[in-house]
C-alpha positions as CSV (number, residue, x, y, z in Angstrom):
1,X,20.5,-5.5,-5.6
2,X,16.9,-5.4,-4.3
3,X,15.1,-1.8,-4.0
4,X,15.9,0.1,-1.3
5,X,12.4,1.4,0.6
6,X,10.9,5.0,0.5
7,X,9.4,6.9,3.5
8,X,6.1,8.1,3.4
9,X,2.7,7.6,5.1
10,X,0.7,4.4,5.8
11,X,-1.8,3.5,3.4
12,X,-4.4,1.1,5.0
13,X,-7.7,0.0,4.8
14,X,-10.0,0.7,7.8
15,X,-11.9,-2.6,8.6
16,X,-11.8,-6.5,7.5
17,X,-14.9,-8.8,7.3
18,X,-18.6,-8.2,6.3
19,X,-21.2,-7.1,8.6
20,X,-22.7,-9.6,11.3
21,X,-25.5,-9.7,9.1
22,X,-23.2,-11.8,6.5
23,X,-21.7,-14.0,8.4
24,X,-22.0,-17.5,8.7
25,X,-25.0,-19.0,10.4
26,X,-22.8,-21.5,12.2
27,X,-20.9,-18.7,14.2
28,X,-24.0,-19.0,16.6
29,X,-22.1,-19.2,19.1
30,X,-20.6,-15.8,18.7
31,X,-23.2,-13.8,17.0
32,X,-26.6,-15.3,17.8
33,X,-28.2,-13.0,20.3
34,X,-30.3,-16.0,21.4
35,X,-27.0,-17.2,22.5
36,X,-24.5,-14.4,23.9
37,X,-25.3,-11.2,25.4
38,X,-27.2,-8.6,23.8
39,X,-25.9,-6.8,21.1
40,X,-22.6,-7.9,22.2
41,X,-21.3,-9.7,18.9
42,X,-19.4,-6.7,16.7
43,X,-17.8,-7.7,14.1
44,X,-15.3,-5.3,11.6
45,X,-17.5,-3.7,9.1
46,X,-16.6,-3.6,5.3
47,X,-13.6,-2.3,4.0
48,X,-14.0,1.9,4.0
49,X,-12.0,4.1,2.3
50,X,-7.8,4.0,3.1
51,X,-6.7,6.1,5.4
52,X,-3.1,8.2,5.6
53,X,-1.5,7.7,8.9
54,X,1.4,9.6,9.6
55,X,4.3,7.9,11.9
56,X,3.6,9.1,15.0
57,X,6.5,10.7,18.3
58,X,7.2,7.9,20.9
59,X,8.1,10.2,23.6
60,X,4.3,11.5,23.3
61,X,1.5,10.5,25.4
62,X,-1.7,8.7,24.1
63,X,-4.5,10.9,24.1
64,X,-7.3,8.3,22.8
65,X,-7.6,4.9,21.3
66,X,-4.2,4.3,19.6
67,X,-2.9,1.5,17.5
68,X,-0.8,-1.3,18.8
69,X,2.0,-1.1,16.2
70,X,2.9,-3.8,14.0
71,X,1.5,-6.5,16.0
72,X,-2.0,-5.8,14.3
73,X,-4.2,-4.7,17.3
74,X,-6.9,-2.8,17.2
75,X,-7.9,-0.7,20.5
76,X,-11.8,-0.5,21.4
77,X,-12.5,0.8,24.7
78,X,-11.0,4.0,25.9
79,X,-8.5,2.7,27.8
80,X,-5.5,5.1,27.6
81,X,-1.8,3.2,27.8
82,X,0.3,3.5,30.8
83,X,3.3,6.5,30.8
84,X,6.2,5.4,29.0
85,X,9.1,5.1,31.3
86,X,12.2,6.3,31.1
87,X,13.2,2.3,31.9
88,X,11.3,1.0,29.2
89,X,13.2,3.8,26.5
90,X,16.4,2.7,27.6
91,X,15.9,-0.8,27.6
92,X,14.3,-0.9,24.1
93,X,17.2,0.9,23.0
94,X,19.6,-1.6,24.7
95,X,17.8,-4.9,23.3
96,X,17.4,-3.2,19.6
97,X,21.4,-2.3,20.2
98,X,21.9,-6.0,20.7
99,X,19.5,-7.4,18.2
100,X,21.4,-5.4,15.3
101,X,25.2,-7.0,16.7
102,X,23.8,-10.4,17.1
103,X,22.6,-10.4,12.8
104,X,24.3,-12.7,10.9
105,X,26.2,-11.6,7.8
106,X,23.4,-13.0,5.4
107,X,21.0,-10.3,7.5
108,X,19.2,-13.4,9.6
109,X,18.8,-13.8,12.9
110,X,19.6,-17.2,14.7
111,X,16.8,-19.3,16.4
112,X,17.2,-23.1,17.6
113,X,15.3,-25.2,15.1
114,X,13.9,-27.7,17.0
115,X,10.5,-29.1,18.0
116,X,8.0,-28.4,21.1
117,X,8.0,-31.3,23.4
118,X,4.9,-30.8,26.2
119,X,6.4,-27.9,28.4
120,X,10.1,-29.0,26.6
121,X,11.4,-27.8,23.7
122,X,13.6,-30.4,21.6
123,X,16.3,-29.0,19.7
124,X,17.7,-30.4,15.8
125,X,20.2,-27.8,14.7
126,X,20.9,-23.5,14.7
127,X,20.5,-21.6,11.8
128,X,19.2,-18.3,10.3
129,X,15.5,-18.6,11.1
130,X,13.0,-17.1,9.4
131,X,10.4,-16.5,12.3
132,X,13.0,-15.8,15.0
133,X,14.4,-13.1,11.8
134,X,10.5,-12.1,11.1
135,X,10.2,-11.2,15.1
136,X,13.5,-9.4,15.2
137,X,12.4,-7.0,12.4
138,X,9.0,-6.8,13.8
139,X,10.9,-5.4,16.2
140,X,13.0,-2.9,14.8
141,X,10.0,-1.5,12.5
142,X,7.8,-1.0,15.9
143,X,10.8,0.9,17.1
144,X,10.3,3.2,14.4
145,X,13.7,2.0,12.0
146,X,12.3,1.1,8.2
147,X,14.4,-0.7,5.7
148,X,17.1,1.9,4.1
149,X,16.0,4.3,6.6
150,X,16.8,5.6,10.4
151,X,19.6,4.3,12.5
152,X,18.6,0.8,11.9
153,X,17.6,1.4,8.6
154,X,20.4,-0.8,6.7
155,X,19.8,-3.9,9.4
156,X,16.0,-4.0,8.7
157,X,17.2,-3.6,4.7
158,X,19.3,-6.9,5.1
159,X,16.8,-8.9,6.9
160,X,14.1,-8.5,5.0
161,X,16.6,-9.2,1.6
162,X,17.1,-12.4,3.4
163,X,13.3,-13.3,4.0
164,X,13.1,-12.1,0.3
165,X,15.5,-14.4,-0.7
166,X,14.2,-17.7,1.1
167,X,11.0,-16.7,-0.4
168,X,12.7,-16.8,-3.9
169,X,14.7,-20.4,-3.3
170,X,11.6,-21.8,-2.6
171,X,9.3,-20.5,-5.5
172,X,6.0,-21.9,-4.2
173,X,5.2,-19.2,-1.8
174,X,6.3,-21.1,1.4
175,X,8.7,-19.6,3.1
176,X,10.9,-22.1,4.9
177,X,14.4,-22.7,5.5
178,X,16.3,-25.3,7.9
179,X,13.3,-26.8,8.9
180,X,11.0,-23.9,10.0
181,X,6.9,-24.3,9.7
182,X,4.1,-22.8,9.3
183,X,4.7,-20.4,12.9
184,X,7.5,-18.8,11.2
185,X,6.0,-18.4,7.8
186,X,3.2,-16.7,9.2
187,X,5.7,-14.5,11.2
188,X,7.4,-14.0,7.6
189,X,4.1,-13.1,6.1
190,X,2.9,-10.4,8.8
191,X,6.5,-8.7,8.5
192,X,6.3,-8.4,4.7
193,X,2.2,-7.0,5.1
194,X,3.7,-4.3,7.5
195,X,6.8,-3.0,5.4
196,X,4.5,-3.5,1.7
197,X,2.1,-0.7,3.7
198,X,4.8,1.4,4.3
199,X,7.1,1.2,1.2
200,X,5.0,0.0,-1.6
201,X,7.6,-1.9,-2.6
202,X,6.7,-4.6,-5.8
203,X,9.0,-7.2,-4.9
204,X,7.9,-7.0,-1.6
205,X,3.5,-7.2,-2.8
206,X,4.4,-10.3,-5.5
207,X,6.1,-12.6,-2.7
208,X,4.0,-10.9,0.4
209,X,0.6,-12.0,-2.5
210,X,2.5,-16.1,-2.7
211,X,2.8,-16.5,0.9
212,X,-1.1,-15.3,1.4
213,X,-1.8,-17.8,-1.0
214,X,0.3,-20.6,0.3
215,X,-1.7,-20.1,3.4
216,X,-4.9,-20.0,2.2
217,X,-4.5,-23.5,-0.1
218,X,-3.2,-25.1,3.4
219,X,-6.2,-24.9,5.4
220,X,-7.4,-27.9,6.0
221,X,-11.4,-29.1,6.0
222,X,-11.2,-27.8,9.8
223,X,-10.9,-24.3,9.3
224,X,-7.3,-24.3,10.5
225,X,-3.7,-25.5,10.2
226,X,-0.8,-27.2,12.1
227,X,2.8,-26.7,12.2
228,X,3.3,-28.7,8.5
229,X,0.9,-27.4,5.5
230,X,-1.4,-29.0,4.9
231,X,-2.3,-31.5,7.6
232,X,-5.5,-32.6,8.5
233,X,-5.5,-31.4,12.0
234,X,-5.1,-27.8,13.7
235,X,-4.3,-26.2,16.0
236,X,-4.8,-22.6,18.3
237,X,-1.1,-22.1,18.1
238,X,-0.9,-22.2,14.4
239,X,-4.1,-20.5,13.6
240,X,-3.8,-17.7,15.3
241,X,-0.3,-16.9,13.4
242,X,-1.9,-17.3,9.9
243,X,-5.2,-15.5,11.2
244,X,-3.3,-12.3,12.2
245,X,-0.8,-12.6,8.7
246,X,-4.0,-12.7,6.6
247,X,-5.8,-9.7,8.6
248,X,-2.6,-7.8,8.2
249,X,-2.4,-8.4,4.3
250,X,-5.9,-8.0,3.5
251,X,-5.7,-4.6,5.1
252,X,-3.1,-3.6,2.5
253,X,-5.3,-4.7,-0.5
254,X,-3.9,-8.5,-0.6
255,X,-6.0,-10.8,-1.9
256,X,-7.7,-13.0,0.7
257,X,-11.1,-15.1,0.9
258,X,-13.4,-14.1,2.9
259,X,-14.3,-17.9,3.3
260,X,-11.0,-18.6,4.5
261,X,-11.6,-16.2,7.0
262,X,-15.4,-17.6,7.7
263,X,-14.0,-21.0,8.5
264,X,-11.3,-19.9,10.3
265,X,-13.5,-18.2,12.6
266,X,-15.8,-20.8,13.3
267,X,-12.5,-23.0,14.1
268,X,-11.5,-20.3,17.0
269,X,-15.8,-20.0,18.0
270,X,-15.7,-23.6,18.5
271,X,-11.8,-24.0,20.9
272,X,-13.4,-22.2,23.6
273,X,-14.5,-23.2,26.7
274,X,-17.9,-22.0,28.0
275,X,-20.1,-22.4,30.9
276,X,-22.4,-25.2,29.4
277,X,-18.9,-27.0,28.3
278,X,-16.6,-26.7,31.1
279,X,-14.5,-29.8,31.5
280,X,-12.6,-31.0,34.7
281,X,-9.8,-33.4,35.3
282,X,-7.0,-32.7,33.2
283,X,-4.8,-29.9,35.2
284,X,-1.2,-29.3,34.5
285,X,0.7,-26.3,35.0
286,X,-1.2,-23.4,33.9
287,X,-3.1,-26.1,31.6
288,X,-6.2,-25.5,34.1
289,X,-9.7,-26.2,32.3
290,X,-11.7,-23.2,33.4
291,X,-14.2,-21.1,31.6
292,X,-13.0,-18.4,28.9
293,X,-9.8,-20.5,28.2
294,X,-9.4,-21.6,24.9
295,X,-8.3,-25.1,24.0
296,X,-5.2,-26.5,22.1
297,X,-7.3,-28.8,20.0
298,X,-10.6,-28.3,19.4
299,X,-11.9,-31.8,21.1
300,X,-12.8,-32.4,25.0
301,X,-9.7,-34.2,25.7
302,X,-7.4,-31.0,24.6
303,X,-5.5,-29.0,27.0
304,X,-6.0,-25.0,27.6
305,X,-3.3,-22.5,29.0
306,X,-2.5,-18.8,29.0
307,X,-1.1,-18.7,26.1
308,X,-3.7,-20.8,24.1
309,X,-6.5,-18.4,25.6
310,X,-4.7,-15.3,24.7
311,X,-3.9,-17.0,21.4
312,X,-8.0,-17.6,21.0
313,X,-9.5,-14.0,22.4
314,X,-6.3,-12.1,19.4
315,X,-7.3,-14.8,16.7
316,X,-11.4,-13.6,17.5
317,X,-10.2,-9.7,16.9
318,X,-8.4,-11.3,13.7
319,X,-11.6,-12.5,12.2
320,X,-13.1,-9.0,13.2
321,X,-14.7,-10.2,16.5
322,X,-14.6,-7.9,18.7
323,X,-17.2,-8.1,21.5
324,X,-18.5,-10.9,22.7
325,X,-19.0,-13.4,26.0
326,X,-16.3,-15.7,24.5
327,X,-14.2,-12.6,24.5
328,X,-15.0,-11.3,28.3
329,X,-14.8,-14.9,29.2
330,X,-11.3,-15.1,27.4
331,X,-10.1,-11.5,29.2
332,X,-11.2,-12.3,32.5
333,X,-9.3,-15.6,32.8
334,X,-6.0,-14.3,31.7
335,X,-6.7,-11.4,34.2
336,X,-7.1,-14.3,37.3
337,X,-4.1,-16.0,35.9
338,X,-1.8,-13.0,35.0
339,X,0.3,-13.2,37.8
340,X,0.9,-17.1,38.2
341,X,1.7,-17.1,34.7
342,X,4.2,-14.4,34.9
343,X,6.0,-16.3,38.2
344,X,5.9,-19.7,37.0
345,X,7.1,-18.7,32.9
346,X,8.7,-15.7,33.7
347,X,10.4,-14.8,36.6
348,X,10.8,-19.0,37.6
349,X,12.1,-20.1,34.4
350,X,13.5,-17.6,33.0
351,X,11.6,-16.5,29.9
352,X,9.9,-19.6,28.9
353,X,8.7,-19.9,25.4
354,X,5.3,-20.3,27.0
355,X,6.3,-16.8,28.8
356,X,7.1,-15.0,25.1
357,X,4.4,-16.5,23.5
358,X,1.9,-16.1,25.6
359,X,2.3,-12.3,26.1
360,X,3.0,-11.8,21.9
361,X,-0.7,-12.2,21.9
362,X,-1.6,-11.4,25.2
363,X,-0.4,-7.8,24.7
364,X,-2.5,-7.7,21.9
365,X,-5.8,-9.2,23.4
366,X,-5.0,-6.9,26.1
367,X,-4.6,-3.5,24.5
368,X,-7.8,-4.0,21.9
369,X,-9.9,-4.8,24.5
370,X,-8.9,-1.5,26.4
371,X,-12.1,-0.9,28.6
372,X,-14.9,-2.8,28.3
373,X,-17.7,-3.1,30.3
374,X,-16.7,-0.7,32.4
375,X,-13.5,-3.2,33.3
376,X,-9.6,-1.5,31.9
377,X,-8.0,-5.0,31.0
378,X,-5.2,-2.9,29.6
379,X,-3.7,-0.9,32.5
380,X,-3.2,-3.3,34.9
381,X,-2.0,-5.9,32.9
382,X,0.4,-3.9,31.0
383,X,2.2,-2.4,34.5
384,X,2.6,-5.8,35.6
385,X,3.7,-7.3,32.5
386,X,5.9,-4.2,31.6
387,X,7.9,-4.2,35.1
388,X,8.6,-8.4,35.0
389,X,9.8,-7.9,31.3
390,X,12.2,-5.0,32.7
391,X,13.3,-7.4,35.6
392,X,14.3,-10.3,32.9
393,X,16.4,-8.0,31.1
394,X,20.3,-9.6,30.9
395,X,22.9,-6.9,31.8
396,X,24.2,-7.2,27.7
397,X,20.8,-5.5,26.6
398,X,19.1,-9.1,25.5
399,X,16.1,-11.6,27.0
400,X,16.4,-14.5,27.9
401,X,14.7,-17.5,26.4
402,X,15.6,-20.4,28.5
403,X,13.1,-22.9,26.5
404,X,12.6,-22.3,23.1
405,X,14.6,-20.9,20.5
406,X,17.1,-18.5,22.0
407,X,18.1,-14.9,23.4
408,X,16.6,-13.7,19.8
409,X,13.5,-14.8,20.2
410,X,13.0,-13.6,23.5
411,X,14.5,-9.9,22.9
412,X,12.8,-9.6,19.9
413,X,8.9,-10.6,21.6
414,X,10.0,-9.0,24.7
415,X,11.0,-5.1,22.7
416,X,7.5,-5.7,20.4
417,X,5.4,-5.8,24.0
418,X,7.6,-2.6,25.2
419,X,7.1,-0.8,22.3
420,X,3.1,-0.8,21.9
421,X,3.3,2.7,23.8
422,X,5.3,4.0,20.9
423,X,2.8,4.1,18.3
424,X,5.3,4.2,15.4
425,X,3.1,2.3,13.1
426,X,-0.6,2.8,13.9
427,X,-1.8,0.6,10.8
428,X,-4.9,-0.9,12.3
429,X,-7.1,2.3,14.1
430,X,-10.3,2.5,14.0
């Protein structure tokens, strides 16, 4: 029988990269003065001195900059989060009461294995799937439940035996099983950063310290990765999801290169779309080519999106980016296409995967940014994003996700954007 977790405090580190000053000349782009606005590049300064956080009352209202929970964010401006509804409280507590009745015996959570097909999504088979049972415990943890501990406690405790587990069948630190990729290892490695800070658990550090590893050998000569490790292309998708799971581990004391990071970085720098290389023709969708998206592929012929950008501006705070052009550029053209977006993926079709995705890392683009500039990305986005996440809610307590992997997927992403406000885990402040 594995260890069963202890409460206490969150033991983090305060900051990720090197100073500007040690960064990579070919991040130019990003933090060349000659080329972005003035003293706008800030990156995360060297690792300080852990900090003790203690878990902190839902019901209470932000007074300051506050953490985003376990989805890694980190807030900047002083942008204070909307009220927490009595709405969103009760439907976080429905969709966690059906997340825990829809676990499988083993402690997984189901997901449709299958393949993304343009705006399609081609399925292969059902199964307990390890990013799909990542997300759901995401979930739970954010909504304050820890393994062994809290209402929930006992469901967290058996999922993350069975992430243990698939971790221990496979031995070489990938964590795969019935055909899941590199998204849902990344997922697996985020979810075992966040409980190792909070339990200091050693089985949890020794596989947690393979699957860091793992990713770092499958980067390829780009800077990034795809859905299979070690291909020789990437992709924003991807590297955003191993970006975020190394940030979270190396805040916990993991080992992880800081050149991995470097060339991840310049990856991200070079997928956005600026002013001098704005592209036209290729329009699909929300795949509009405009400036401050971010591409799929880093090459002219690559599409950009919603979720793509908001995938690029969270993968730039990953790498301890923080302000920048690229950034504003990013913020402002998910602002101008919030509300298409939300229509067309959300309301339209019925929780998309482009919908879920797209607002996993929008949420978290959106609440570091906070205020900057004297602009509040956060507020407004949040309201609207908040009341068409309520309106999707199915009368059983779940989301639906009518492309993609299943009901799940989307109540697991959909509880992780209500429950920012709850600041249960504040693990990355600054």
């Amino acid at each position: 029988m594995r260890p069963t977790a202890r409460l206490g405090v969150l033991t983090v580190a305060a900051a990720l990269l090197a100073s500007a000053a040690s960064a990579r000349p070919q991040l130019a782009s990003v933090l060349d003065p000659a080329t972005a606005a003035p003293a706008s590049a800030t990156v995360a300064a060297p690792f300080a001195a852990p900090v003790a956080v203690p878990i902190a009352d839902p019901r209470a209202q932000p007074t300051g900059p506050v953490a985003a929970s376990v989805l890694g964010a980190q807030q900047t401006g002083p942008a204070q989060t909307p009220s927490i509804t009595p709405e969103q409280v009760q439907a976080v507590a429905r969709g966690l009461a059906w997340l825990a009745a829809h676990q499988n015996g083993d402690g997984s959570w189901t997901g449709k294995v299958g393949y993304k097909l343009n705006n399609g999504y081609r399925y292969t088979r059902e199964s307990g799937h390890v990013g799909v049972t990542s997300l759901a415990l995401m979930a739970f943890l954010a909504g304050g439940h820890l393994p062994g501990r809290g209402e929930y406690g006992e469901v967290v405790e058996r999922g993350l035996n069975w992430i243990l587990d698939v971790a221990d069948a496979q031995g070489d630190g990938y964590m795969t099983s019935g055909g899941t990729r590199m998204y849902s290892h990344a997922f697996a490695t985020l979810v075992l950063a966040e409980i190792y800070g909070m339990t200091h658990r050693e089985d949890v550090r020794s596989v947690l310290q393979r699957a860091v590893d793992f990713i770092v050998r499958a980067q390829n000569e780009e800077g990034g990765w795809r859905y299979e490790p070690y291909a020789p292309q990437s992709d924003m998708s991807i590297v955003v999801c191993q970006v975020l799971a190394l940030r979270a581990a190396r805040n916990i004391g993991i080992r992880v290169p800081k050149t991995t990071i470097d060339r991840a970085a310049q990856y991200i720098v070079d997928s956005a779309i600026t002013e001098h290389d704005r592209r036209g023709g290729f329009q699909h969708h929300m795949f509009a080519d405009e400036v401050g998206a971010f591409v799929y592929q880093k090459d002219s012929s690559s599409r950009s999106s919603f979720p793509l950008t908001s995938a690029g501006v969270t993968a730039l705070h990953g790498v301890g980016i923080y302000s920048d052009e690229a950034i504003r550029q990013g913020l402002d053209y998910l602002n101008a296409n919030l509300s298409h977006f939300n229509d067309r993926y959300g309301t339209r079709d019925n929780g998309h995967y482009f919908f879920w995705y797209g607002h996993y890392y929008g949420v978290q683009a959106m609440f570091t940014a906070g205020t900057q500039n004297g602009v509040d990305y956060w507020n407004p986005y949040y309201t609207e994003v908040r009341e068409v996440i309520l309106d999707l809610q199915q009368p059983d307590g779940s989301w639906p996700n009518s492309v993609g992997p299943g009901p799940e997927f989307g109540t697991a992403v959909a509880l992780l954007v209500l429950e920012i406000p709850y600041r249960y885990l504040p693990i990355f402040q600054r």
